[in-house]
N, C-alpha and C positions, 0 to 999 in steps of 0.2 A: 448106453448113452447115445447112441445112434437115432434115437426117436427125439431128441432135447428139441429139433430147431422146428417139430410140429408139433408142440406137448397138447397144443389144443384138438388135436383130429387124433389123438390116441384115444378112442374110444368104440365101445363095443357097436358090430356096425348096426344092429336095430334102435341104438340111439343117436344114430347121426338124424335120421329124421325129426328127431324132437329138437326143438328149439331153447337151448343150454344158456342160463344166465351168465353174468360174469362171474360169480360167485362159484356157480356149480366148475366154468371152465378153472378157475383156480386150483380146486379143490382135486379135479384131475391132472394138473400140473403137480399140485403136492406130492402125488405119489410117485414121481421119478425122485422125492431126495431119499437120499441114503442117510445113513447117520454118521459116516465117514466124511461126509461129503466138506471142504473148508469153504471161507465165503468167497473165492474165486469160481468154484462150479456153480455154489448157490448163486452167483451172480449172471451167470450164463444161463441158467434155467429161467431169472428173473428178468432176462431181457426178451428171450424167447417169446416167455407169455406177451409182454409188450409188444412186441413187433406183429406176434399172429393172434393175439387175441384183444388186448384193451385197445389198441389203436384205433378198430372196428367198431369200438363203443359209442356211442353219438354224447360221450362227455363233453362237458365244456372243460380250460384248461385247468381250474382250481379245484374243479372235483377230479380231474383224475390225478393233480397232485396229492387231495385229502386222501384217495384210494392206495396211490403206491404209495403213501407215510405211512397209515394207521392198519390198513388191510395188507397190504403186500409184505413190506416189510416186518408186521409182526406173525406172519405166518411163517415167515422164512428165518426167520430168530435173528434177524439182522439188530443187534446191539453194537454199544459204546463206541469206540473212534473209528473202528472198520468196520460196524454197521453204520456210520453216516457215512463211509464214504461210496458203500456202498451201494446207497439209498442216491447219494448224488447223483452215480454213472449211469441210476436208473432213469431217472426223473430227466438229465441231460439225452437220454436214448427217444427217450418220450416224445422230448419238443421236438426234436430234429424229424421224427414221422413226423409227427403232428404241422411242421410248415412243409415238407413232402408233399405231403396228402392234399394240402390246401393248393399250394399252388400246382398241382395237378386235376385237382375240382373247380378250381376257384373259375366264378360265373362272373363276366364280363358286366359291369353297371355302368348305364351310360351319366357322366357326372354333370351339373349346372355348369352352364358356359359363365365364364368369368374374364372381365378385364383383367388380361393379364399383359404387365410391360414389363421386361427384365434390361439388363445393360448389353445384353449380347445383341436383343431384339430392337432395340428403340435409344435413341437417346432423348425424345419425347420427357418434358419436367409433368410430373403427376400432382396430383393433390395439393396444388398451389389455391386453388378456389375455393370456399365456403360452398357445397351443394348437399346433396343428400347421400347419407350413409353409404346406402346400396351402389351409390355410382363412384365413390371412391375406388382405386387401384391398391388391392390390395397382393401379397402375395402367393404365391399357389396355394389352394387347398385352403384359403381365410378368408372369411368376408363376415358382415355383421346380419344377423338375421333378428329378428323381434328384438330387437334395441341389446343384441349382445355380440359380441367378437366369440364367433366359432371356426372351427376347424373339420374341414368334410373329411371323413376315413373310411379306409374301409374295415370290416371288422367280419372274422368269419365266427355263423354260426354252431356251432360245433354239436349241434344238437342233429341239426339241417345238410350241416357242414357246404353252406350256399355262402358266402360273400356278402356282406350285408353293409349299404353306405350310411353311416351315421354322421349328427353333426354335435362334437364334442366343443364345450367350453371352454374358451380361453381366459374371456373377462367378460362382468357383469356391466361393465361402462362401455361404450363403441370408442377406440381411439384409434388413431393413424400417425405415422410419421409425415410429415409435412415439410421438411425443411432439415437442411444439415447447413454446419458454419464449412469456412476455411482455412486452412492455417496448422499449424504444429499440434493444438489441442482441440477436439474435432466434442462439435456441440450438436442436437440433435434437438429437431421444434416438434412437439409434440401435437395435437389438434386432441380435442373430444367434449364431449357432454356432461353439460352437468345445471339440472335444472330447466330443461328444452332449450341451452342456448348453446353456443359455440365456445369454447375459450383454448386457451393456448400457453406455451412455458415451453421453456428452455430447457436444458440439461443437458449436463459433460456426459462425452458416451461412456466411458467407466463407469458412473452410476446406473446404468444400463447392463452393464458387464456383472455384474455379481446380482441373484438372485434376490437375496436379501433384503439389498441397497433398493434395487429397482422397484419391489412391490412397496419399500418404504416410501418413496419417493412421489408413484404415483397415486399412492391412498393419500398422501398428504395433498393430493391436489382435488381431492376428489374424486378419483379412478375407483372402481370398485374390484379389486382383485382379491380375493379370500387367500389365504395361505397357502388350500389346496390348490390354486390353478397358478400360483410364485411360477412354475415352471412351465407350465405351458404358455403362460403372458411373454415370460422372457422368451424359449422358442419362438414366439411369433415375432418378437422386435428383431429378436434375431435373424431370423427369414428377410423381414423388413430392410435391414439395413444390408445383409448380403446380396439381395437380387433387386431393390429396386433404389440402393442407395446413390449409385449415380442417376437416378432420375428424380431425386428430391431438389425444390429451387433453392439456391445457393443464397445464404443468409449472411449479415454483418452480425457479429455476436461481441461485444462489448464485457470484462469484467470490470475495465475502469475507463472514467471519462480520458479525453484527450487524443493523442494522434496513434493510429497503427501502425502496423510494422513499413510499410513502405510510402507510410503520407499519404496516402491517396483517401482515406475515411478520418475525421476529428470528432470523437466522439463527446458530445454535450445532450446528458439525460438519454433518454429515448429518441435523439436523433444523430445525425453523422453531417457533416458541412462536409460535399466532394466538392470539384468543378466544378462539376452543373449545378448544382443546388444544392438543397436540405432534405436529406432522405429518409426516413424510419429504418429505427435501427433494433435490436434486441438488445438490451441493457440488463447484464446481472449485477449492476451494482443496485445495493437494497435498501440504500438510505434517502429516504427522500430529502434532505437537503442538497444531496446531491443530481440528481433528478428535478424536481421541481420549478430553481428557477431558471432555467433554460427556458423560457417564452418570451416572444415579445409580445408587447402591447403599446397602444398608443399607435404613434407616426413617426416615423425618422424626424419630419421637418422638424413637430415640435422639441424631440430626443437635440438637437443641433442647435436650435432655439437654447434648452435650457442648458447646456453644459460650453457654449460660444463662450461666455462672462467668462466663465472662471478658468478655461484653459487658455485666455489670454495672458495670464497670469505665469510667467517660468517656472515656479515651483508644482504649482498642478499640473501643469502639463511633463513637467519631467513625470512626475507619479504616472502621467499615465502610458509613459513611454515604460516605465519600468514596472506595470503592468501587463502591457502585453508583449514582453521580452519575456515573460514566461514561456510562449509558445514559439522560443528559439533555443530553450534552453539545450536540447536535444538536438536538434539540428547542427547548433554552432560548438555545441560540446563544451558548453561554457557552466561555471558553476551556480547556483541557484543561492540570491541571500535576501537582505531580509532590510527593509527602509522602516525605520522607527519616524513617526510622524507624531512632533513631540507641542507640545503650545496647550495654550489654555481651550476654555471653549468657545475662545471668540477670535482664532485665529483658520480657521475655515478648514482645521485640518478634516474633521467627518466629511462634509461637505465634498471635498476634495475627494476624498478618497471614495463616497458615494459616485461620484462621476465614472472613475473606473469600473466601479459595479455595474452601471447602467450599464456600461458598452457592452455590457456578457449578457445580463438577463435583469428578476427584479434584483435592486439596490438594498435592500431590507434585511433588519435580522432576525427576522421573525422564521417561522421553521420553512418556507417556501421561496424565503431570502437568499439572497446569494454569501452575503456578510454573516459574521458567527458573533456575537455577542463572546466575552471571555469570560469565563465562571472560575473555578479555585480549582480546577483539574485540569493537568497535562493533556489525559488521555483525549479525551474529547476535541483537542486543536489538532493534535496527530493525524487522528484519524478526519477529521476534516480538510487538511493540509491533501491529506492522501486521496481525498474523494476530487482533488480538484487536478490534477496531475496535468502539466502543461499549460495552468491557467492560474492566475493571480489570487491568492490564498487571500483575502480579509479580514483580522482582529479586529473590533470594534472594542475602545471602551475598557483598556487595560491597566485600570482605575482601583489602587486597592492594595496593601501590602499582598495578599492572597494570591488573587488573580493575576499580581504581578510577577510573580514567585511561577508562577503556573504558565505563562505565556513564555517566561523568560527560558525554563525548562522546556518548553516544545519548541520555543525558536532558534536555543543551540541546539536539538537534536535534526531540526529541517537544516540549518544552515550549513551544519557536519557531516550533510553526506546521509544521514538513515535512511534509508530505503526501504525498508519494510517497517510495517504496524498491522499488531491486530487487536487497534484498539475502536469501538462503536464511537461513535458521538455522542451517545449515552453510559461511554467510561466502559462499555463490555466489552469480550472477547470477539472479534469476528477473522476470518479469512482469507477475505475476500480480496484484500486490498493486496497490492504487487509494489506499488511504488511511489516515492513521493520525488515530484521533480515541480516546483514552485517557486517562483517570488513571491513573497510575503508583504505585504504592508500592516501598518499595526498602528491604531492610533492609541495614544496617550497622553498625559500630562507630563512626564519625568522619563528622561531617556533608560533608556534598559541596558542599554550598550555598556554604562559604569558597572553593573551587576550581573554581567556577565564576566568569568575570570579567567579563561585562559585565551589568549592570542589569536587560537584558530578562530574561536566563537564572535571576539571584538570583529575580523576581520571582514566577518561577513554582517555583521549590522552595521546599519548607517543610520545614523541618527541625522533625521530632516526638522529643522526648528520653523518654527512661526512661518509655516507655507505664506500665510498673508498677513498684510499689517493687519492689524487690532482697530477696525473703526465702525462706525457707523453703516457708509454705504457698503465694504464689503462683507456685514453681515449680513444686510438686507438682502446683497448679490446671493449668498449662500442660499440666503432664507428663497427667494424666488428659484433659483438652480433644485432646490432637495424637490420642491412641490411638484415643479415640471418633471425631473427624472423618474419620480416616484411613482408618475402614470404612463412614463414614456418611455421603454427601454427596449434592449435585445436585439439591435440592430445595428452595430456596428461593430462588433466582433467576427462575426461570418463571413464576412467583406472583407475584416482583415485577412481569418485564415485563407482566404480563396487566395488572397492577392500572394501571402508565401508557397500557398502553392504552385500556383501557375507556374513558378519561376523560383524553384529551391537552388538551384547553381546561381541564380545572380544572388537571392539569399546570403549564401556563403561568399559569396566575392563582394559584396557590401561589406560585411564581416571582416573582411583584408583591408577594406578600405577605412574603415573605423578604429580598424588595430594604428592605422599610419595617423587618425586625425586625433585622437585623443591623446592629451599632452605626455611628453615623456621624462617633463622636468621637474625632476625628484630633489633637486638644490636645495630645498628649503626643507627636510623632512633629516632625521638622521640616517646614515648608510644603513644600518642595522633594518631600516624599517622599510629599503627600496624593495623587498624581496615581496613584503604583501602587500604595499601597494600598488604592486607591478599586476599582483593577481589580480585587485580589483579593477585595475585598469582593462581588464581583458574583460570584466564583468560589466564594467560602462561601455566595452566596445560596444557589445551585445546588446546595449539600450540603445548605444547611439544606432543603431542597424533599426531596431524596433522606430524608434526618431525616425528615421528614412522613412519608411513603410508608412506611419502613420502621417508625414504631414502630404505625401502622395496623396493616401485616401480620403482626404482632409480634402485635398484639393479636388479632387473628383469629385465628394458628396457635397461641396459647397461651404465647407468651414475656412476660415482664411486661414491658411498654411503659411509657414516660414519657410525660407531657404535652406538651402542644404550648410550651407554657412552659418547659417542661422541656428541653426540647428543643433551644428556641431558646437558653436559657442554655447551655446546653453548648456549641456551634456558635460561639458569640460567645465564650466563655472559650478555647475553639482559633486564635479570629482574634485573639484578643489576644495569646497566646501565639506562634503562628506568624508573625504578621503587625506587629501592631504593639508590640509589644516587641523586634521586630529589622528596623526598617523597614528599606528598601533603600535602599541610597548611590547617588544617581545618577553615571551616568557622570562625570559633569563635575565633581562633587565629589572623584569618587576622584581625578579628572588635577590638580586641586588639591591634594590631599596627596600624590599623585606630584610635582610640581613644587616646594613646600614642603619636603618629605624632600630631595628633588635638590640645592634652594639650601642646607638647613641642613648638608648631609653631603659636601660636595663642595666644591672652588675651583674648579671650572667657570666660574663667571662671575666676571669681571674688574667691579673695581670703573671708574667713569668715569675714564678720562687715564691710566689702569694701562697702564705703561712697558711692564710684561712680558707683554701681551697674545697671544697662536701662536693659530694653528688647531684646536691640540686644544680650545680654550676652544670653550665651549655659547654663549653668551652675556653681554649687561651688565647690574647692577646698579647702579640708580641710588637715588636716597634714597625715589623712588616708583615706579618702576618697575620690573619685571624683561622682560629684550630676551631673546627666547630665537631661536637660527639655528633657521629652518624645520626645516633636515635634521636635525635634532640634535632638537626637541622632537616630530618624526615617529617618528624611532628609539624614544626616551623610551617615547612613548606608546602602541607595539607591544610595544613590552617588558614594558610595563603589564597588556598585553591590550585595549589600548583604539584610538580612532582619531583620525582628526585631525576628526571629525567635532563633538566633543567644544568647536572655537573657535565654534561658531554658537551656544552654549550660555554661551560667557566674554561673547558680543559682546550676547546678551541679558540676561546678568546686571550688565553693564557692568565685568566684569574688562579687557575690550578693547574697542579703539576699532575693530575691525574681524572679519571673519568670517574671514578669508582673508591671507594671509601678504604682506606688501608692504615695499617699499625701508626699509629701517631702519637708521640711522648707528650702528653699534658699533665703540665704542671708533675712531671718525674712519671705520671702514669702512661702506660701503651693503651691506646684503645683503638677502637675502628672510628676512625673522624677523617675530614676534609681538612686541607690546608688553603686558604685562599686569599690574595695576593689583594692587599686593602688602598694600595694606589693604584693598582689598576681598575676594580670599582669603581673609587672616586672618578676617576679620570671619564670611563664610559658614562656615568649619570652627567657630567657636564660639559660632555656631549650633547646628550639627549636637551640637555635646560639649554645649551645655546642654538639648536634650533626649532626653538618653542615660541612663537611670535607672541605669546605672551609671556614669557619666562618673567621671573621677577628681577634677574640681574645680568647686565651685561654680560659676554663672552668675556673669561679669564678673571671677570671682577673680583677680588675676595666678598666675602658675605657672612665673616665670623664679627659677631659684637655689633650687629647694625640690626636697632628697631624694626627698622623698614626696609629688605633689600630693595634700589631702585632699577624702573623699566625705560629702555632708551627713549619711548615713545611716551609722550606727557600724557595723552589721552588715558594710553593704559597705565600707568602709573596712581593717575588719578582716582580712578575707576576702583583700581586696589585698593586704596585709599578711604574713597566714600563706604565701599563695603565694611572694611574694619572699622570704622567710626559708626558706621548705620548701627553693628553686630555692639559694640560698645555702650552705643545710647541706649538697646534696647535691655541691654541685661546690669547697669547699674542705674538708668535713672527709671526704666518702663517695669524693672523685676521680671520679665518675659527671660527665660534661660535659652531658647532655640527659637528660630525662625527659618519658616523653611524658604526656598528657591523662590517660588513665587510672589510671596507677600515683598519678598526681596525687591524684587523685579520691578512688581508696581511701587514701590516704595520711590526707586532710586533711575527707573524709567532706560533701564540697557539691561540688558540681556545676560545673567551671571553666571551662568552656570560654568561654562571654559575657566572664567578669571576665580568660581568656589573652590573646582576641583585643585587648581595648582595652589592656594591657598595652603588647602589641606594637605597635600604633598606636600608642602613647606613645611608643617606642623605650624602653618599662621594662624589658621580657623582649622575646629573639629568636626566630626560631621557625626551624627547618630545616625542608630541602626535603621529609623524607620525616616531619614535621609534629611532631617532638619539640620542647622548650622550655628555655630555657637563659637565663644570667646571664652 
């Protein structure tokens, strides 16, 4: 074995002069095996020949792999698990000469000089300009040649065994990185061609990160990357963003409109309101209603001209204070809800609320409109809700049992806090959207706020009536106001965010100071009810702040402003109106007059030792108490809209001696039910009726066996009065069974809806489902 490590010069010496194939060298290596031999020798004989004979071979690398697979290996009888692994340590012995050999031969090629900037070298920004392919920076060893992104190598020829520089394929399209965002999720601008022109997009660098994603990504834009070069494309981005990504120019990247993380960009469409001005921005949000009407057009003067009329008026201009108190919402940490703007359509509420639109962009609800028309699906208000984030949401035209149902469902889910949606504007799934932070306005004919049913939701709509009286000159006023804003908009929102910017700490200390001006006298409201309207109180601060701000710029651009006094009385005459003239019923009050209505209108409950007691029975009444079955005041109180959440509320008011349903003897049976204390109910509901500025009967009055309970106040008495007689004439001498609110209204010329609803609480007048009124 001593000849092993030169098997190839064992030969006879008048054949050393002949010039020996590889084949014949093999064939003189074969004769050192033994047939003793295991495949540890055979594998030392098999590397030998590699080392001093095939090495020598001017093979390329595949053929001398097809050589030690098919030729070497089956000569050597290398079979099943230890002949591959055999065949490996060969094949591995191979390459390791084979780059030996090369970088010991290997012939120096002088390579194309290339703009090259890295971050150790330069902080110099690259590729910020539109020029030509060839002059882009790209990074080592890339550049684009005959309209393609290649890669210079060097490559040996194994034939030649010389060094050879080749320029291998990356992509069939030429692209660049151009541009990186910044911030916690890092975006990356693409640049390239397509069709001889220039274009550009955005993208999260994790889509970048995975092969896959990436070649998906950029064929969908029109990049031409084949499957085969998935890998070499991403190496090259990757190169891109390692070595020259601190010298890419630093871009604003947008997924939703509205304010960034430290106020300094306000993102509206494809642009950013900073201090200095109005910048171009990158925008990935993909709905063009959200996009689009961010323009202005027209002139300010005229914009000032047409919306002067109608924000003379207090009620329009509250709206538009509590429009742009949207973009405080976040700053002051206040919560976002919702003004129902309720009248026929000759009380100027569109109008009104078109004024608002102007200030932002076009007023319109067409698809380039700022305003959303309202259709018979949630989803679509949601997701519009959420395209406008920091900025005044608009329903238009919530007209329609459907569409009513549908707006009412998206406006408790904005008014409660949801923050996310992925819903399109087109009802489909999307992504994209983070968050929904908005005041809403909502026009309609019929408040929404009744049909919304639990507490949390009432408290955040505010029902706004007949913004203007009903006449002649101010529909005309309307009619002139919609024409001008309609060609005149987008100019007076950018002024305002500038003006919070400038000065976010006085911002906020306005905010202290609105907390002190807005009223704190809860006297006329029940105790029960000071807890939410203390919250909204904190939500009018946050207009009245918006108030501030706006009759400032008012006063700069040339609109005639009111006073800060001025101001604050208005603001306060809206919370009294909205707020505490219709304070909210809390839950638990309502399951009270749900369970009261139950006992008065129903034999459900079985008096104590009642013989004829069944299952369909709710519960017992005893001369103090009312026993209600758990399952049966569960039912109840879904029906309601409400929950059982509602007994932690009995158990602290001391209606119940417990939170939680436990063994209870009815009618001699144990079951799981509630016990709950029936003078104590009465007593809280009349409460609630004596401080009701319309209540139908005085504080302490009795009101059993009386036609007509009376109201201290003759007007509102009267009022009651006319109503039930109106509802009387029209359903025994007119045979008409309902009339709704309206027909009312004009009938009898005051405003009925406050004095319908306590009716019906009364059980004086009924109301149907689809909300007409009847006797």
């Amino acid at each position: 074995m001593e000849n092993e490590e030169n098997v190839c010069f064992d030969i006879e010496p008048e054949e050393e002069q002949a010039v020996l194939t590889i084949d014949q060298k093999l064939q003189n290596t074969l004769k050192l095996l033994k047939p003793e031999m295991d495949y540890f020798e055979k594998t030392r004989i098999a590397k030998s020949f590699i080392e001093n004979c095939l090495i020598n071979e001017e093979f390329s690398d595949s053929d001398a792999d097809s050589y030690i697979k098919l030729k070497l290996a089956k000569e050597l009888g290398f079979e099943g698990r230890d002949g591959s692994k055999a065949v490996t340590i060969i094949l591995n012995r191979y390459k390791d000469l084979a780059l030996a050999k090369m970088s010991t031969r290997k012939t120096k090629v002088q390579k194309p000089v290339q703009k090259i900037i890295t971050s150790s070298m330069s902080s110099d920004i690259v590729n910020d300009i539109i020029m030509k392919w060839e002059d882009y920076v790209y990074p080592y060893d890339y550049s684009v040649k005959n309209g393609k992104v290649v890669k210079t190598a060097d490559q040996t020829n194994y034939k030649t065994m010389e060094v050879e520089t080749i320029d291998k394929e990356v992509s069939l399209t030429p692209f660049i990185l151009c541009g990186k965002s910044v911030g916690e999720k890092k975006y990356y601008k693409i640049r390239y061609e397509l069709n001889d022109s220039y274009n550009e997009f955005v993208v999260p660098m994790e889509d970048l990160l995975d092969n896959n994603t990436m070649q998906r990504v950029l064929t969908s834009h029109g990049i031409n990357i084949p499957a085969s070069l998935k890998f070499e494309a991403n190496d090259y981005i990757g190169a891109f963003i390692h070595q020259l990504g601190n010298n890419l120019k630093t871009i604003s990247v947008t997924v939703q409109n509205g304010w960034n993380e430290d106020f300094s960009v306000f993102a509206i469409g494809n642009n950013g309101i900073t201090k200095d001005g109005i910048i171009p921005i990158v925008s990935l949000v993909d709905s063009e209603k959200h996009i689009k009407p961010f323009v202005q057009k027209g002139n300010s003067e005229c914009w000032k001209e047409g919306v002067t009329p109608v924000l003379s008026n207090p009620k329009p201009r509250f709206l538009f204070y509590h429009g742009m108190s949207s973009a405080l919402i976040r700053i002051l940490g206040v919560e976002q809800d919702i003004v129902d703007v309720v009248g026929n359509t000759s009380t100027g509420k569109s109008g009104s609320i078109a004024v608002v639109s102007s200030a932002i962009g076009n007023p319109s609800v067409k698809p380039d409109g700022y305003a959303l028309e309202v259709g018979n699906s949630d989803n679509p208000l949601m997701a519009h809700a959420a395209g406008l984030r920091d900025m005044p949401v608009i329903f238009e035209e919530a007209t329609g049992e459907e569409k009513r149902k549908a707006v009412i469902k998206a406006a408790y889910n904005i008014a409660n806090g949801v923050d996310k949606t992925r819903s399109q504007k087109n009802g489909k799934v999307r992504n994209d959207v983070l968050e929904i932070r908005s005041n809403v306005l909502i026009s309609c004919e019929q408040p929404i706020s009744e049909e919304v049913k639990t507490a949390g939701g009432k408290q955040r709509i505010k029902d706004l009536k007949n913004v203007l009286e009903d006449s002649i000159p101010n529909g005309e006023m309307i009619d002139r106001t919609k024409k001008i804003i309609f060609n005149n908009y987008g100019f007076f929102f950018p002024l305002y965010i500038q003006k919070i910017m400038f000065d976010i700490p006085r911002v906020r200390a306005l905010y202290e100071q609105a907390n002190e001006r807005i009223t704190k006298d809860f006297g006329n409201i029940p105790k029960e009810c000071a807890a939410t309207a203390n919250r909204s109180r904190n939500v009018f601060a946050a207009k009245l702040v918006a108030g501030y701000l706006c009759e400032e710029l008012f006063r700069e651009i040339g609109i005639s402003a009111k006073t800060e006094q001025e101001t604050e009385d208005l603001v306060n005459e809206m919370f009294k109106e909205c707020v505490l003239n219709n304070p909210v019923e809390l839950d638990y009050v309502k399951a009270i007059r749900v369970i009261l209505a139950w006992r008065a209108a129903t034999d459900e409950f079985v008096k104590t030792d009642d013989v004829n007691y069944s299952k369909e029975k709710s519960g017992e009444e005893t001369e103090k108490e009312l026993k209600i079955i758990g399952t049966k005041f569960t039912a109840k109180m879904n029906s309601a809209g409400l929950s059982n959440s509602v007994l932690s509320d009995f158990h602290k008011k001391g209606i119940s001696d417990s939170e939680y349903f436990k063994s209870v003897k009815i009618n001699g049976k144990s079951c799981a039910a509630i016990k709950l204390n029936i003078k104590k109910m009465e007593s809280i509901i009349s409460e609630y009726e004596s401080k009701d500025p319309l209540a139908l009967f005085e504080e302490g009055e009795e009101t059993d066996n009386k036609p007509i309970m009376r109201n201290p106040d003759p007007t509102i008495q009267m009022r009651y009065e006319k109503i039930i007689k109106y509802l009387k004439f029209m359903k025994e001498d007119m045979e008409i069974k309902s009339v709704d609110s309206i027909s009312l209204e004009m009938a009898l010329k005051f405003e009925v809806t406050d004095y319908l609803n306590i009716l019906v609480k009364h059980s004086r007048v009924k109301k149907t489902p689809t909300g007409e009124f009847y006797i």
